[in-house]
C-alpha positions as CSV (number, residue, x, y, z in Angstrom):
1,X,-19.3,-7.5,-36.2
2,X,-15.9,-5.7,-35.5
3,X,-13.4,-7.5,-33.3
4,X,-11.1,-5.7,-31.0
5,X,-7.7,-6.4,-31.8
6,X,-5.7,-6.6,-28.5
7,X,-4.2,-3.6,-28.0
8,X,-7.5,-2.2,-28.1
9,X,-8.7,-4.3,-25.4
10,X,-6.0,-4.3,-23.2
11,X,-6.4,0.1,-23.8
12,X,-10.0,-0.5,-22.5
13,X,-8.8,-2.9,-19.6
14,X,-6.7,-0.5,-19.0
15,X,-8.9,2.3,-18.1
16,X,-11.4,0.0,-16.3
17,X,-8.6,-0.4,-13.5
18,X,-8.1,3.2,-13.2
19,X,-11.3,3.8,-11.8
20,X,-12.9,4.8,-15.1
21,X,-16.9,4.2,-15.4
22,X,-17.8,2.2,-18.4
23,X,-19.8,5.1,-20.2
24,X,-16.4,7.2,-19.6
25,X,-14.2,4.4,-21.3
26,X,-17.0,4.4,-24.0
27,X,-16.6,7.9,-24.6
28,X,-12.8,7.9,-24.4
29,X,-12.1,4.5,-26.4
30,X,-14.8,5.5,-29.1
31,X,-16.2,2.4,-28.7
32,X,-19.8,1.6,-27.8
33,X,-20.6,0.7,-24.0
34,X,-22.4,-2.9,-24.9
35,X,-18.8,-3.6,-26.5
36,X,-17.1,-2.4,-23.0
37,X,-19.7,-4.6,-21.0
38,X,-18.7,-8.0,-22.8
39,X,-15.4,-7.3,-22.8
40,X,-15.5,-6.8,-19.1
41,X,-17.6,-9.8,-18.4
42,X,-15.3,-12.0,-20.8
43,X,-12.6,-10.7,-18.7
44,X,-14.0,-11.1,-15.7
45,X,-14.4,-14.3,-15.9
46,X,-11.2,-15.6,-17.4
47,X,-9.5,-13.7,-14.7
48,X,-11.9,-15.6,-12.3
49,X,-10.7,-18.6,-14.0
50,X,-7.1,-18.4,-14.1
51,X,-6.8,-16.8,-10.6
52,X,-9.1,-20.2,-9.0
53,X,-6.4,-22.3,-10.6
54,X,-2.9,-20.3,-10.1
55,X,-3.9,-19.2,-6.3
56,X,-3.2,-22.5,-4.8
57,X,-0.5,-23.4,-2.1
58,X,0.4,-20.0,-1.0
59,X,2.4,-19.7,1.2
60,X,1.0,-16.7,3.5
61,X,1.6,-17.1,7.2
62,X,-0.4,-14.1,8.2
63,X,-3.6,-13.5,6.6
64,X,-6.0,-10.3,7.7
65,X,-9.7,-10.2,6.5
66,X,-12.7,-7.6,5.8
67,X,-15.6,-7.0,4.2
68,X,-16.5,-3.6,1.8
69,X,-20.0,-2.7,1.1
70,X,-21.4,-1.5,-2.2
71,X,-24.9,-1.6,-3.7
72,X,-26.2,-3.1,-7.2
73,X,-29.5,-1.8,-8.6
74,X,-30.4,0.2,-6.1
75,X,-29.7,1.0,-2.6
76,X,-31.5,-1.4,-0.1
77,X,-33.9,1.4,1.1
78,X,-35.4,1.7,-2.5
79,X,-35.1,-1.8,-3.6
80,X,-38.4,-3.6,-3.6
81,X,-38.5,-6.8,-1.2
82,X,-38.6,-9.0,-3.7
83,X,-35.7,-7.5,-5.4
84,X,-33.5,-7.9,-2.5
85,X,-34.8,-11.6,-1.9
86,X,-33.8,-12.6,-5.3
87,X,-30.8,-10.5,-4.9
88,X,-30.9,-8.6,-8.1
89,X,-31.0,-5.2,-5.7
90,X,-29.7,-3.6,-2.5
91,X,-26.8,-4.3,-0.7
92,X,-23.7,-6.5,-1.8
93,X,-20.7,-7.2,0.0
94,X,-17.1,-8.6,-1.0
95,X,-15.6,-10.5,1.6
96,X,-11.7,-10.1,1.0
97,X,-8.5,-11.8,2.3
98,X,-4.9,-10.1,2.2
99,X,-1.3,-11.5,3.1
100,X,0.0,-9.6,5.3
101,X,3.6,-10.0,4.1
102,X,3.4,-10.6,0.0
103,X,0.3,-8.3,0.0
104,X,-1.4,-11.0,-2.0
105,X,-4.9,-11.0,-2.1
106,X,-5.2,-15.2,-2.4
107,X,-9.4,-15.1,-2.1
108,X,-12.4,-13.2,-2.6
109,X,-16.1,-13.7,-2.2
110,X,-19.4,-11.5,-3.6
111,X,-22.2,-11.6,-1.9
112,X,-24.5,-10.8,1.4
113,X,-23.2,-10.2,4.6
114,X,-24.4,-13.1,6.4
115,X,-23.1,-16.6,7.6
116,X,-23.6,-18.5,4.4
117,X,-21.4,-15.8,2.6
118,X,-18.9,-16.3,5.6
119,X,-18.7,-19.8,5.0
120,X,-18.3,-20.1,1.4
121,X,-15.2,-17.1,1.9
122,X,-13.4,-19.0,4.9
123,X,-13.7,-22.5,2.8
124,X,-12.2,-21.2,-0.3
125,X,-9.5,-19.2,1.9
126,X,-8.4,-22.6,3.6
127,X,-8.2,-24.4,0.6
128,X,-5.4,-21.9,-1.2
129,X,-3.2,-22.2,1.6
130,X,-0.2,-24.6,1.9
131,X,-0.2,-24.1,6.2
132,X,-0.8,-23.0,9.3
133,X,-1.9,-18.8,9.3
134,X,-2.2,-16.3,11.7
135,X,-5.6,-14.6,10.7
136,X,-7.2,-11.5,11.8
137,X,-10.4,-10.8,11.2
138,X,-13.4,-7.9,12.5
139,X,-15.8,-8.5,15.3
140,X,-18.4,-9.6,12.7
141,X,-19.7,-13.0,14.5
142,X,-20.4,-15.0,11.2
143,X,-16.7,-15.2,11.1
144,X,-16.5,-17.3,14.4
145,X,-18.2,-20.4,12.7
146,X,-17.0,-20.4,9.2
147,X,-13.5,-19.7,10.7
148,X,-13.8,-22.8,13.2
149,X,-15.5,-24.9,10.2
150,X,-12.8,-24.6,7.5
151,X,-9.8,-24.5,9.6
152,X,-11.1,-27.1,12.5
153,X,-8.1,-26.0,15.1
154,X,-5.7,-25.8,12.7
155,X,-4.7,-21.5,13.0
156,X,-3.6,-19.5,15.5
157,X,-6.9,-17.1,15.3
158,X,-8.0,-13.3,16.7
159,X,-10.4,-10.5,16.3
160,X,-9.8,-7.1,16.5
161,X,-13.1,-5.6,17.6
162,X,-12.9,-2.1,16.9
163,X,-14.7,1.1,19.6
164,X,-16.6,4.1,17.8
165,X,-17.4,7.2,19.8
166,X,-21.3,9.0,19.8
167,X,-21.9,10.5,16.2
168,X,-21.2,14.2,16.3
169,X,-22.6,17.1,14.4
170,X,-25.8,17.8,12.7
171,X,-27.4,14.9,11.0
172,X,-26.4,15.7,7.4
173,X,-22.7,15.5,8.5
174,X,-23.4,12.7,10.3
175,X,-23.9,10.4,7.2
176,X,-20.8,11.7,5.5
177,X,-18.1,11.4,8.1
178,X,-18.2,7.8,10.1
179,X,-18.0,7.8,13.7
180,X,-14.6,8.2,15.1
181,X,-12.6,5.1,16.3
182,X,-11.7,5.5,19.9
183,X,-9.7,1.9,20.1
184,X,-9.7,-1.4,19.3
185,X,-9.6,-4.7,21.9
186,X,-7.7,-7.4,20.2
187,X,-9.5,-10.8,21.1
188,X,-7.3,-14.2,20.5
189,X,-10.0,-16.9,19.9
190,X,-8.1,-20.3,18.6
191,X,-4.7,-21.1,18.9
192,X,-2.0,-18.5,20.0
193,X,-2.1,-15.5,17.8
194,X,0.9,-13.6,18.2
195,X,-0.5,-10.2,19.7
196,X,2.1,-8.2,17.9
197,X,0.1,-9.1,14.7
198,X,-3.4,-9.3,15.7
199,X,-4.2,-6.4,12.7
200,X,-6.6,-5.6,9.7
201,X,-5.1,-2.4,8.7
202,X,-3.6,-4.2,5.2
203,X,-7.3,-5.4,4.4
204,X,-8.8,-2.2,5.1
205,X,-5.9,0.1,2.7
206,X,-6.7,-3.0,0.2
207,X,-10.0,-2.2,0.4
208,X,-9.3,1.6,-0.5
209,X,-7.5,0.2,-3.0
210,X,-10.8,-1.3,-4.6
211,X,-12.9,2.1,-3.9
212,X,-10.4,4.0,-6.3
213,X,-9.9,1.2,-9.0
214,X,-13.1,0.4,-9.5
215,X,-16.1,3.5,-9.8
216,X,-18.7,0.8,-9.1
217,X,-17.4,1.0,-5.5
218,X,-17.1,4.8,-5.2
219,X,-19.6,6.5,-2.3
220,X,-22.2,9.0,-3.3
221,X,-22.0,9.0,-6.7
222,X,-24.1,7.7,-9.3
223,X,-21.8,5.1,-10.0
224,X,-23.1,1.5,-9.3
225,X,-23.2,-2.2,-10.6
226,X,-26.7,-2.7,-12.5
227,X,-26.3,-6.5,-12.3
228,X,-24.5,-8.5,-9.4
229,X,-22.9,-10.5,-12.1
230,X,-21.3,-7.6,-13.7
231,X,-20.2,-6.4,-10.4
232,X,-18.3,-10.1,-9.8
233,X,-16.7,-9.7,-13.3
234,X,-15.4,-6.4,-12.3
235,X,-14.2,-7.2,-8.8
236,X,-12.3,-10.2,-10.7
237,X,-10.3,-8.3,-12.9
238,X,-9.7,-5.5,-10.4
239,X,-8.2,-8.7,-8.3
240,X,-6.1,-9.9,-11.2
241,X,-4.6,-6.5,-12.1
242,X,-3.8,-6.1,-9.0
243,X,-2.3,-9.5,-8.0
244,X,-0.5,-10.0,-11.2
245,X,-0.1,-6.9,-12.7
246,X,0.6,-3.5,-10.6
247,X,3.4,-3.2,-8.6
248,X,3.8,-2.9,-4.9
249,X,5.1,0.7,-4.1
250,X,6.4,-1.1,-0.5
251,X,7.4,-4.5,-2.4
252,X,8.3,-3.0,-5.7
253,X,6.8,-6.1,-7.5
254,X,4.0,-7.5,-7.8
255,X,1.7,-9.4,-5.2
256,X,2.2,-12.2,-6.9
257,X,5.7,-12.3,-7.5
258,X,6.7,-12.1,-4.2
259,X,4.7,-14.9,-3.6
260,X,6.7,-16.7,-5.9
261,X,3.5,-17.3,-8.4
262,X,4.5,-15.1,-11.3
263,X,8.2,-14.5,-12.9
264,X,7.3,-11.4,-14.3
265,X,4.6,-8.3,-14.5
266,X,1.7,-9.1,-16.3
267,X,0.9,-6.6,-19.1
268,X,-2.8,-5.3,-19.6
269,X,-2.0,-7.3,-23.3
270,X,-1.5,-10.5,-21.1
271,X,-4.8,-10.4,-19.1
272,X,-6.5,-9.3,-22.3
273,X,-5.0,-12.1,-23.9
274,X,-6.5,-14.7,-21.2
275,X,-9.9,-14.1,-22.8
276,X,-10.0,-17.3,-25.5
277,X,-10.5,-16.5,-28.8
278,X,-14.0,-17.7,-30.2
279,X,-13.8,-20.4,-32.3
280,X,-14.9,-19.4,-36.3
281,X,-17.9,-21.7,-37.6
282,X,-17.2,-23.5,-40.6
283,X,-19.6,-22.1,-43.8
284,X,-20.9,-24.8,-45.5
285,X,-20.6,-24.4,-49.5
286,X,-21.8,-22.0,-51.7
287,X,-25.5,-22.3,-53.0
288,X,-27.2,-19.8,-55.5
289,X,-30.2,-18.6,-54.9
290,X,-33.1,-19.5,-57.7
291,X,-34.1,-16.8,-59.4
292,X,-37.9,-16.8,-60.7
């Protein structure tokens, strides 16, 4: 089998960030797309890896969070039941976290939009940090628990429930352009937010961010994630990238510089490079074959 050297790789890397769809990178690398789907999944997951260990004892003091919707499979109106039981089809949501002053995205979870999902985001959030946050979240009620179970009363803790007007227009443009926002009531529930920064407008361009990196995420299209898993491994490096490797038009570094966790902007070689490189298995000597 071929191996990629790593300019290759980090080419390919390269145009998975963009927003390109793996068939397109296919086409445009001249590779085949089951070589573009294991490198992305080997990424993936070392960028998983390293991010889990280097995104520890930040130092955020505000911290805004949302969730963005996508679908893997099939949309939940045409998955079978069983399919979204299992979760192999229908909806799938990533809950996301942004600092509000490094622009740091320090946690990320896949998965349903429902408490469990809430509580496995809020307890990973809390561990990362190094103290006390502000944090502003949506009106979505699973937050209430997970946020009082992984922070106890330790954070000063709103909502900013937002108001849509009646749908307008005919029924087709209905499902194309979202209600309109009328205003927003900004609840403190734990400790005393500071009003001035109750806010999830970071979080929300963030997540804009991940609808044009990643075609997986773009609406009506026929771009989606066939497996869950593959759609992890793509929100990972998207993360990564992101984090460690584009910079900040507002900051003019990276995320993670100004966080004080990088020294430097990471090359698309570097992430390539996290990948390890598989380990050759020793041949055992030479034997001829009889010949009868």
């Amino acid at each position: 089998m071929n191996k990629l050297t790593i300019q290759r790789r980090a080419q390919i890397i390269g145009m998975l960030v963009e927003g390109n769809s793996l068939r397109a990178v296919s086409r445009m690398a001249d590779c085949s797309i089951n070589t573009v789907t294991k490198l992305l999944v080997d990424v993936g997951m070392a960028c998983a890896e390293y991010q889990d260990k280097a995104l520890r004892n930040l130092p955020c003091q505000r911290i805004q969070c949302d969730e963005i919707w996508a679908f893997v499979g099939a949309k939940a109106k045409n998955a079978s039941a069983e399919e979204k039981a299992a979760g192999t089809a229908g909806d799938v949501w990533t809950w996301t976290a942004i600092c509000a002053d490094t622009k740091l995205v320090p946690s990320w979870v896949v998965g349903r939009r429902d408490a469990a999902a809430a509580n496995e985001f809020m307890n990973d959030l809390a561990e990362r940090l190094a103290h006390r946050v502000q944090l502003t979240t949506d009106g979505h009620h699973a937050y209430l628990t997970a946020v009082r179970e992984a922070f106890v009363h330790e954070i000063d803790y709103a909502m900013l429930v937002k108001q849509y007007g009646a749908p307008v227009g005919a029924e087709n443009e209905r499902r194309y352009s979202p209600a309109e926002c009328i205003g927003a009531v900004k609840q403190p529930v734990s400790g005393r937010p500071n009003e001035a920064h109750i806010s999830t407008s970071y979080v929300e361009r963030a997540n804009l961010t991940m609808r044009m990196g990643m075609r997986r995420f773009t609406r009506l299209t026929n771009a989606f994630s066939k497996k869950v898993e593959n759609h992890a491994h793509a929100v990972a490096l998207h993360m990564m990238f992101y984090n460690f490797g584009r910079v900040h038009k507002t900051l003019r570094v990276t995320p993670a510089m100004e966080a004080g966790i990088a020294d430097h902007v990471w090359s698309l070689a570097e992430i390539a490079a996290l990948v390890p490189e598989p380990i050759a298995k020793k041949r055992g000597p030479y034997k001829p074959r009889n010949s009868n």
